[in-house]
Residue frames as qw, qx, qy, qz and C-alpha x, y, z in Angstrom:
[[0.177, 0.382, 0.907, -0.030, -159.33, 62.99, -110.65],
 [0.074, -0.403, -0.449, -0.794, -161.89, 64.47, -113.12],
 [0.037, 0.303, 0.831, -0.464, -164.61, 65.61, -110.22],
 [0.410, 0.251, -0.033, -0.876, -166.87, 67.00, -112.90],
 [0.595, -0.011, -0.741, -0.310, -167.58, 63.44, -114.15],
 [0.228, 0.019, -0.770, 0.596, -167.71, 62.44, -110.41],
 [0.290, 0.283, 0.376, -0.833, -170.62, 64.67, -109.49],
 [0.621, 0.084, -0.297, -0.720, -172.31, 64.34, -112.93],
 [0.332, 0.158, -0.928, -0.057, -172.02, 60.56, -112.15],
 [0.032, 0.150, 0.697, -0.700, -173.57, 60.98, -108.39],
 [0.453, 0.226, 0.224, -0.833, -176.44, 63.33, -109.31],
 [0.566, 0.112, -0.592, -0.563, -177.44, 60.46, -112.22],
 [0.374, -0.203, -0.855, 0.297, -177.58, 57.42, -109.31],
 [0.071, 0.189, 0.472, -0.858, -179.14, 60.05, -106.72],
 [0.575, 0.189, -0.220, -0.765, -182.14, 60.88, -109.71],
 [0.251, 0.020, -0.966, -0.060, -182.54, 56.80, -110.19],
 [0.582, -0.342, -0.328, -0.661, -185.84, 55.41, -109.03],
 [0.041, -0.381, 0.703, -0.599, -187.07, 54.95, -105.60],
 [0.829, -0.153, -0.138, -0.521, -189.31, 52.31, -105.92],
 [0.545, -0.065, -0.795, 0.257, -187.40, 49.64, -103.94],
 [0.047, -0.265, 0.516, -0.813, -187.83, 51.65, -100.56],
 [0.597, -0.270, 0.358, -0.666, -191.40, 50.36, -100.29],
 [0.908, 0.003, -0.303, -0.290, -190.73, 46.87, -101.12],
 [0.249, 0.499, -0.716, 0.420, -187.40, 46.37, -98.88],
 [0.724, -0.330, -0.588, 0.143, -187.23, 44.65, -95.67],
 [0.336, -0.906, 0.161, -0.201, -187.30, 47.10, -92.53],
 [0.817, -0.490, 0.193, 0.235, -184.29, 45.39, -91.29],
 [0.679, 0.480, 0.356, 0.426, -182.93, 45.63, -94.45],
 [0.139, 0.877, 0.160, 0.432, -183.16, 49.14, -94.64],
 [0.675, -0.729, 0.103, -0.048, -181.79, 49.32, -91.35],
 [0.903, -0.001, 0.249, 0.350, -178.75, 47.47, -92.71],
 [0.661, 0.468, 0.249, 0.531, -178.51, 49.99, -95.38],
 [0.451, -0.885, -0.033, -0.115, -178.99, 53.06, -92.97],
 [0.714, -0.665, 0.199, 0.086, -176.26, 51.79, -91.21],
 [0.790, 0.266, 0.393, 0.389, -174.25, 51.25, -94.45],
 [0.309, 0.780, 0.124, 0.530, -174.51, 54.50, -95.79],
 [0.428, -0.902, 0.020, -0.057, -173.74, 56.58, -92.23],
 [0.819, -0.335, 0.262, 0.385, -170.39, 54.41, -92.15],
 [0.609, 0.035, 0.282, 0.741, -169.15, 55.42, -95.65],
 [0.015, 0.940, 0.209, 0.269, -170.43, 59.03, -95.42],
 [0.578, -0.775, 0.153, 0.204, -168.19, 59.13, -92.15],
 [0.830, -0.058, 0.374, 0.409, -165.60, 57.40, -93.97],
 [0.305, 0.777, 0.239, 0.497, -165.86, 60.31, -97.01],
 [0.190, -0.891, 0.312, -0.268, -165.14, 63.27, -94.56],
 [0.848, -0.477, 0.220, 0.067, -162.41, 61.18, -92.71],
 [0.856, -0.057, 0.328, 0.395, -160.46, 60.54, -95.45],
 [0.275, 0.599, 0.008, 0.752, -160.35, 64.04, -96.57],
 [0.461, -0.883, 0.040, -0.080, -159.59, 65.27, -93.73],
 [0.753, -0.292, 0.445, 0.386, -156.57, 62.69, -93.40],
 [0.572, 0.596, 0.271, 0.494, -155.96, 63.95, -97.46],
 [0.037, 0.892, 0.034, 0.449, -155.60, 67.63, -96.16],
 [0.552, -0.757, 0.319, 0.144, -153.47, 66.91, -93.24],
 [0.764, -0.092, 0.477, 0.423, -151.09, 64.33, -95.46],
 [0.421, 0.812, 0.194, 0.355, -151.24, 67.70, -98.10],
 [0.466, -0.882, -0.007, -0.066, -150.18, 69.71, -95.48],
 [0.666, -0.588, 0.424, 0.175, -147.25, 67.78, -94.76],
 [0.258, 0.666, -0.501, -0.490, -146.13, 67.72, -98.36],
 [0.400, 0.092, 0.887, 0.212, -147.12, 63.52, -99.08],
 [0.438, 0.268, -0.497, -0.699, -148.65, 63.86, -102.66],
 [0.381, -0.036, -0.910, -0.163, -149.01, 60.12, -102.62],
 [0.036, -0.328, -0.757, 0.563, -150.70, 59.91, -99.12],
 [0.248, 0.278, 0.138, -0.918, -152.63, 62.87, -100.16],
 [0.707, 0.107, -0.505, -0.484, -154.34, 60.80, -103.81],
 [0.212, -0.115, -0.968, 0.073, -154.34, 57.42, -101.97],
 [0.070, 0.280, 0.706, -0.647, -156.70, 59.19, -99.27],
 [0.353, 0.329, -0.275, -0.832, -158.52, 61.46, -102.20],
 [0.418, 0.131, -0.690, -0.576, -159.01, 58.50, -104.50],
 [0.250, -0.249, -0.934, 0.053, -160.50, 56.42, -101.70],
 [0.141, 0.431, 0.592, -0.666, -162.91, 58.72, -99.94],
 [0.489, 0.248, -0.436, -0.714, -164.17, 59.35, -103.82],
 [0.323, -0.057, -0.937, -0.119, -164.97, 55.50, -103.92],
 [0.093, 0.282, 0.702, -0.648, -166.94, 56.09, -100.28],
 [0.144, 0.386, 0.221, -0.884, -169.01, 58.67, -101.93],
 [0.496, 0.376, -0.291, -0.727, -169.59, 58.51, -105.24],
 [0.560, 0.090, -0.734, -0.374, -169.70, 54.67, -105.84],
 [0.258, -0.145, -0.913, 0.280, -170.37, 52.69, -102.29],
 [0.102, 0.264, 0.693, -0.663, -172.41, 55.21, -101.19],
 [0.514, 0.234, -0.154, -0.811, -174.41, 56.70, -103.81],
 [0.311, 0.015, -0.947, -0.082, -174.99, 52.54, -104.69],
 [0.156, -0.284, -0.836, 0.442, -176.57, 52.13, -101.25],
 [0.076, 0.202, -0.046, -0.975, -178.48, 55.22, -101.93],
 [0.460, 0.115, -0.585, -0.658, -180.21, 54.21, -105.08],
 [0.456, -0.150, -0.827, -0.294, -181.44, 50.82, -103.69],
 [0.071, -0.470, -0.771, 0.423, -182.72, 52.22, -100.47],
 [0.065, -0.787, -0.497, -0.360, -184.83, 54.55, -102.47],
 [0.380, -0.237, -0.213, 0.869, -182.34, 57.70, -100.28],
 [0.007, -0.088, 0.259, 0.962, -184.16, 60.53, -103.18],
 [0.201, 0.539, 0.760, -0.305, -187.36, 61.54, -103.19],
 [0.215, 0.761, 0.361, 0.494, -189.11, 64.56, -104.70],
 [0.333, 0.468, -0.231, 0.785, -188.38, 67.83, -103.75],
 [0.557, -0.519, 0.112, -0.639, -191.00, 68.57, -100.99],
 [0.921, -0.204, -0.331, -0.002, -190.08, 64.99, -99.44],
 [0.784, 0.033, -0.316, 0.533, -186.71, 65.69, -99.30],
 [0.080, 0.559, -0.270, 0.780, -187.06, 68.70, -97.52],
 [0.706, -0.511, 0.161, -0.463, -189.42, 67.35, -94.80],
 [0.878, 0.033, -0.332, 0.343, -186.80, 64.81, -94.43],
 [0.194, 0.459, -0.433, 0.751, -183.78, 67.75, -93.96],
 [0.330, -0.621, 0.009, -0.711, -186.28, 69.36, -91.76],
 [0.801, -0.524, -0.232, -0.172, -186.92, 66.18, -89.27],
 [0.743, 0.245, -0.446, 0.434, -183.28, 65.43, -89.18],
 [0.106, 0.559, -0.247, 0.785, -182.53, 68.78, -88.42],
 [0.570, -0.545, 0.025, -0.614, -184.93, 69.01, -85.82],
 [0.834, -0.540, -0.041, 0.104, -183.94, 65.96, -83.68],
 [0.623, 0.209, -0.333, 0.677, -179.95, 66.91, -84.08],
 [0.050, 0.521, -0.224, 0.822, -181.54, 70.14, -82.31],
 [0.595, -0.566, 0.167, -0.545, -184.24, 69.39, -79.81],
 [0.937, -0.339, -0.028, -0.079, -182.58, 65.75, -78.84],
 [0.871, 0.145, -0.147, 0.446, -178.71, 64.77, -80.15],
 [0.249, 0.267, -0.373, 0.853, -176.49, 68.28, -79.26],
 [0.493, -0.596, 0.225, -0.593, -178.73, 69.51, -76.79],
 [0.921, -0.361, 0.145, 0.008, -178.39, 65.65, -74.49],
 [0.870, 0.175, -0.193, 0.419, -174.66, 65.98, -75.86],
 [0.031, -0.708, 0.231, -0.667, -174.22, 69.59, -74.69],
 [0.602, -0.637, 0.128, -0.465, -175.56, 68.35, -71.30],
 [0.968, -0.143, -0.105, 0.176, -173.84, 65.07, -70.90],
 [0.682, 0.258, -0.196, 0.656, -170.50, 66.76, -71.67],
 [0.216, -0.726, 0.228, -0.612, -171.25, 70.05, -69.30],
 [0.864, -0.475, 0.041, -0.162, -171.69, 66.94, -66.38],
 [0.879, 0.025, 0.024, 0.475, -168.91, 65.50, -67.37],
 [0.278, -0.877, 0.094, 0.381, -166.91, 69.15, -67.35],
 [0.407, 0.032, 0.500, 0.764, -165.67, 69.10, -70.81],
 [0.075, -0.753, -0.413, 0.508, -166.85, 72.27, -71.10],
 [0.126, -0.299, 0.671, 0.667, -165.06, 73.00, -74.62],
 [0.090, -0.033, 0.939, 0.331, -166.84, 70.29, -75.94],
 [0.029, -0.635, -0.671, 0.382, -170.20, 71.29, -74.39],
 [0.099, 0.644, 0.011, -0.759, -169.50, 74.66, -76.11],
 [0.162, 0.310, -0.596, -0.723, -169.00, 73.51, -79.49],
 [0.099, 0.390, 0.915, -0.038, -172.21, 70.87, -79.24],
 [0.077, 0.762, 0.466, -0.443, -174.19, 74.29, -78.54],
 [0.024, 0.597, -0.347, -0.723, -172.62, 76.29, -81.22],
 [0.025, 0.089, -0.876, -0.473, -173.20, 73.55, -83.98],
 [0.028, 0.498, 0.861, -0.099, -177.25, 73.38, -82.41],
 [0.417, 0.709, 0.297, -0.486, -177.69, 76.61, -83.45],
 [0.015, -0.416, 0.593, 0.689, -176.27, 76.09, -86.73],
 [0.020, -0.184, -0.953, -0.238, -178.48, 73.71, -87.05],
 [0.249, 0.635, 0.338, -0.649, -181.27, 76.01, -86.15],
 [0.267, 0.631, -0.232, -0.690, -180.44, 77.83, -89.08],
 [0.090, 0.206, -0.842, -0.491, -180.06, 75.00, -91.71],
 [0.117, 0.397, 0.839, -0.353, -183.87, 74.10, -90.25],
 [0.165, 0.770, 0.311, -0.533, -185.71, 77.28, -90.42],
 [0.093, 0.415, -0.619, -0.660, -183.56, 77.68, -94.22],
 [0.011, -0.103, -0.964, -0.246, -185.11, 74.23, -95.15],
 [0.279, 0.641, 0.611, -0.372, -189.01, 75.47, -93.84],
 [0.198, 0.691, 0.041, -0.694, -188.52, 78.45, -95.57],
 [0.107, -0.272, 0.843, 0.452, -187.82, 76.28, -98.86],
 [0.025, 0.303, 0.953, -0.005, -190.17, 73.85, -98.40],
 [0.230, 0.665, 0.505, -0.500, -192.94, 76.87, -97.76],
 [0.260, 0.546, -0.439, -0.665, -191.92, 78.95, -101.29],
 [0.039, 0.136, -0.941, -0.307, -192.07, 75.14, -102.75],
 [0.107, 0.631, 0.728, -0.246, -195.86, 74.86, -101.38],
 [0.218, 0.551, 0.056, -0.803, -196.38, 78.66, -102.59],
 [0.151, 0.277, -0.598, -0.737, -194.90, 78.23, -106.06],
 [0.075, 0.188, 0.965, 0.165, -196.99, 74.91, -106.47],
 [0.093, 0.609, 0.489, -0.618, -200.45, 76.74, -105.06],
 [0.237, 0.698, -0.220, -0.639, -199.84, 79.51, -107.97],
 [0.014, 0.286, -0.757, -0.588, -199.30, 77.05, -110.79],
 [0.068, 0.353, 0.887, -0.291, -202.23, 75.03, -109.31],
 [0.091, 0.630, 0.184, -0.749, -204.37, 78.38, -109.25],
 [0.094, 0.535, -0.384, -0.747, -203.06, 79.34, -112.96],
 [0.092, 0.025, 0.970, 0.223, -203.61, 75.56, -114.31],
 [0.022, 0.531, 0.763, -0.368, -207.13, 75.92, -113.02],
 [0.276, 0.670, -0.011, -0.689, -207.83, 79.66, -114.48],
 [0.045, 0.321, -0.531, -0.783, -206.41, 78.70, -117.78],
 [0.019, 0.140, 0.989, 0.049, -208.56, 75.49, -117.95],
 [0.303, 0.703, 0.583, -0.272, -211.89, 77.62, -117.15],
 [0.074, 0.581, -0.230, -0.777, -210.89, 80.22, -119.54],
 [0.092, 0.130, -0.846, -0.510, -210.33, 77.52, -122.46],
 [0.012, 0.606, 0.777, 0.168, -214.17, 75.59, -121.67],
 [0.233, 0.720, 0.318, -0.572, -215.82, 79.60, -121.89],
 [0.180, 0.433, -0.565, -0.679, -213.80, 80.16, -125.47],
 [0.120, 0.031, 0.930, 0.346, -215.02, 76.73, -126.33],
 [0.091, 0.531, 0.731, -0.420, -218.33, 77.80, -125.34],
 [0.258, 0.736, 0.077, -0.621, -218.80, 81.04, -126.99],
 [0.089, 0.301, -0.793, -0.522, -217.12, 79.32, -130.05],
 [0.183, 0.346, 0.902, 0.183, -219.85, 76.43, -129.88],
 [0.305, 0.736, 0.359, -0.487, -222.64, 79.32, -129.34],
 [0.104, 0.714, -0.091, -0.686, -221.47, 80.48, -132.60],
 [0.201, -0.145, 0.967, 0.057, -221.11, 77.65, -134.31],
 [0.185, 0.592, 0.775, -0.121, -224.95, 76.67, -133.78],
 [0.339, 0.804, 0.180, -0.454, -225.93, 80.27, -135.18],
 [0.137, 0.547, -0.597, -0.571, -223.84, 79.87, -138.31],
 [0.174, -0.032, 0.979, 0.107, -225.32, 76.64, -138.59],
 [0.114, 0.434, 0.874, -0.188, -228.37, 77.64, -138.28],
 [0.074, 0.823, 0.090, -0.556, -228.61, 81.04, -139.49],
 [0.514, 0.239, 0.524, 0.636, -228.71, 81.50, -143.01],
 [0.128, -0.092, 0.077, 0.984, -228.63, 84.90, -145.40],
 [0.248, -0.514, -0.677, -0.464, -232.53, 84.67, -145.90],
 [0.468, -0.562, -0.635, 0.249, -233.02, 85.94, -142.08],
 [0.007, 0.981, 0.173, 0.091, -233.20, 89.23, -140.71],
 [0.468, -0.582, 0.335, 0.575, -229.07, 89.60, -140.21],
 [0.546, 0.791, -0.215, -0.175, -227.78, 90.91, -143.73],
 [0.956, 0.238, -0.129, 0.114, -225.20, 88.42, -145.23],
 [0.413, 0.524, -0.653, 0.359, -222.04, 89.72, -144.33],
 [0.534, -0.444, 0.458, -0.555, -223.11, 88.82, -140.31],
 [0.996, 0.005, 0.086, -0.022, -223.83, 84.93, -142.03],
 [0.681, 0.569, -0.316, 0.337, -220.78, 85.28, -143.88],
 [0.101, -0.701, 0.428, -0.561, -219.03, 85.97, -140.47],
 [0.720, -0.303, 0.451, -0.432, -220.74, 83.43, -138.67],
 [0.980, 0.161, -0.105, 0.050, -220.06, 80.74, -141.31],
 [0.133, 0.805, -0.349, 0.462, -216.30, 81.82, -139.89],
 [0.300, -0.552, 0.606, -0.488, -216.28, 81.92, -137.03],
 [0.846, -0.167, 0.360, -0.356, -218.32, 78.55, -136.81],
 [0.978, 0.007, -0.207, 0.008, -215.94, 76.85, -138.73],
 [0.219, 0.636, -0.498, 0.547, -213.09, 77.93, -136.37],
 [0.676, -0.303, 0.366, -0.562, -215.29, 76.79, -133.48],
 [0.992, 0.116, 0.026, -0.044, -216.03, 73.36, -135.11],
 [0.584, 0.383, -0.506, 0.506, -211.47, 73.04, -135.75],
 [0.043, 0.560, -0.574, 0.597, -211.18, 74.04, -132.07],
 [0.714, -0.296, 0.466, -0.431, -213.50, 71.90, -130.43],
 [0.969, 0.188, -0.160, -0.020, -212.09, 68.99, -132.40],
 [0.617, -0.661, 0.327, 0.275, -208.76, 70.25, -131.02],
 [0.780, 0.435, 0.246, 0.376, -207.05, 70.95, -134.26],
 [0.382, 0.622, -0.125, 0.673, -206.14, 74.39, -133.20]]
């Protein structure tokens, strides 16, 4: 299976507009929530089952499982995706990661770590705690994103904003010159090449404040 057409396919559904999300039914959404979690699960599951049935030298087993946990991903889910409005902008979708993250750490493995220490599966209890700090890290990665993404914006903001006063002082000192070519002629106490300068500059002034150049 081509999986460079696969991905380019995904990221084009994923980019798709997310105006349904605020016109859905909450249940709805809820529906689709519950839609997408299933064939996400389904996606890792069935490569997982692909890589054991590799393993064991079934080819066939190996594409049946392949070609269907592609279907999970790239068409059922990325589908469900698109019409619950899944993609946002880039600073959304990080304070998304960020909440996820944050209740897989301070609520889901930490009450699974503990349930299974009670219960004395004590393995299991280890690898809950090992995966909550992993998830630390995939948190404190996603702030640190999400803060450079607030920086970068801040500075373009900043620059937008300098260039913008820069351009109304040029326009200014252009109009100021302008009005004295306009008004200033070689009869006056500047000698002519100074009019001849100003008739210049003032029509450069008059083309830029018309926004020709």
């Amino acid at each position: 299976m081509n999986t460079g057409v696969i991905d380019q396919n995904a990221t084009a559904t994923a980019m798709k507009t997310t105006e349904n999300r605020g016109t859905l039914n909450q249940e709805t959404l809820g529906n689709l929530s519950t839609a997408m979690h299933g064939e996400a699960f389904a996606y890792v599951k069935y490569l997982l089952y692909a890589e054991h049935a590799r393993e064991g030298g079934n080819k066939e087993l190996t594409d049946l499982f392949e070609k269907t946990a592609n279907t999970e991903r790239f068409e059922h889910y990325a589908e469900e995706a698109q019409v619950a409005g899944l993609v946002s902008n880039d600073a959304d979708n990080l304070k998304v990661a960020i909440k996820g993250e944050s209740y897989e750490i301070d609520i889901m493995y930490l009450e699974c770590a503990q349930t299974a220490k009670v219960a004395k599966d004590i393995p299991v209890a280890d690898r809950f705690e090992e995966i909550r700090h992993d998830e630390m890290g995939h948190r404190d990665a996603f702030k640190i994103a999400l803060a450079k993404l607030k920086s970068r914006k801040e500075n373009l903001d900043a620059t937008t904003n300098h260039r913008s006063a820069a351009v109304v002082r040029r326009r200014w000192r252009l109009l100021r010159v302008f009005q004295m070519g306009r008004t200033r002629g070689p009869g006056d106490s500047r000698d002519r090449r100074a009019y001849r300068v100003g008739i210049v500059f003032s029509r450069r002034a008059a083309l830029t404040l018309s926004g020709s150049i």
